[in-house]
C-alpha positions as CSV (number, residue, x, y, z in Angstrom):
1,X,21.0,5.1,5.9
2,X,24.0,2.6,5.9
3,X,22.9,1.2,8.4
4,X,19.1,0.2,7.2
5,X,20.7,-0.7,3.3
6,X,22.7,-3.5,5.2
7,X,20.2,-4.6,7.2
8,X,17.8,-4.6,4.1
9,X,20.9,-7.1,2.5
10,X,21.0,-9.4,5.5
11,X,17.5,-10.2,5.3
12,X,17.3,-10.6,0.7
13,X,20.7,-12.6,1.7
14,X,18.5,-15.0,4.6
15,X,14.9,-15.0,2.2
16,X,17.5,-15.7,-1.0
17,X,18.4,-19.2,1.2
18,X,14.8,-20.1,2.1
19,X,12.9,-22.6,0.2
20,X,10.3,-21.4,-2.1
21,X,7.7,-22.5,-0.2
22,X,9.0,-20.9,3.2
23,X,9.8,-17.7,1.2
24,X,5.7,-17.5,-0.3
25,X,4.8,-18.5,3.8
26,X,7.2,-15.0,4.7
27,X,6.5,-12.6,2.0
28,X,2.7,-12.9,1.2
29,X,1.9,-11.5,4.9
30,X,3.7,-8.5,4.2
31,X,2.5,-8.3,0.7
32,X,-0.8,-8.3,1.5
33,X,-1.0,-6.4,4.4
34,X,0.8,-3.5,2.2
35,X,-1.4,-4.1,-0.5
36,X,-4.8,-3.9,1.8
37,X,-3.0,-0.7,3.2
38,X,-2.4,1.0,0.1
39,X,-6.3,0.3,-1.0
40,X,-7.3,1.7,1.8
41,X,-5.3,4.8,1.5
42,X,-6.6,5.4,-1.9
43,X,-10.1,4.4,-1.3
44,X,-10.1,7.5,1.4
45,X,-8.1,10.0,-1.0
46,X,-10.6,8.7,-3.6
47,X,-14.2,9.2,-1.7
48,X,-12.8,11.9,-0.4
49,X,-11.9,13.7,-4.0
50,X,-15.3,12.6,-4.9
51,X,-17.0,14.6,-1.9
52,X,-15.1,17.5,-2.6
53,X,-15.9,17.2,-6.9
54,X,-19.7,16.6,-5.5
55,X,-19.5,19.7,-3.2
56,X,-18.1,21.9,-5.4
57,X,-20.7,21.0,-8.0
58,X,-23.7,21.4,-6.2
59,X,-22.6,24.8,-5.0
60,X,-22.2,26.0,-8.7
61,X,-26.2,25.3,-8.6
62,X,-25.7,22.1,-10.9
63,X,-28.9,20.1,-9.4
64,X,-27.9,16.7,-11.0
């Protein structure tokens, strides 16, 4: 864990030192990327709940 907590320090240390501009150029790839994979993740956890609340209604004989 050391090892990954310095490593994670080298690179705020060399981002801290970039210009703003270079830093936004850097850190909105990852950003994003994270962002789009967290939406997915919870769009599939989501429709998925969704199907299962559906399911579990229509087997109770709701018909709506």
């Amino acid at each position: 864990m050391k090892g990954i907590l310095s490593w994670w320090d080298g690179v705020e240390l060399w981002l801290s030192g970039l210009g703003f501009v270079v830093q936004t150029v850097v850190v909105m790839p990852v950003a994003l990327a994270l962002a789009y994979l967290v939406a997915v993740l919870l769009d599939g956890a989501l429709g998925n709940g969704i199907r299962l609340l559906r399911r579990d209604k229509h087997a109770d004989g709701d018909p709506s």
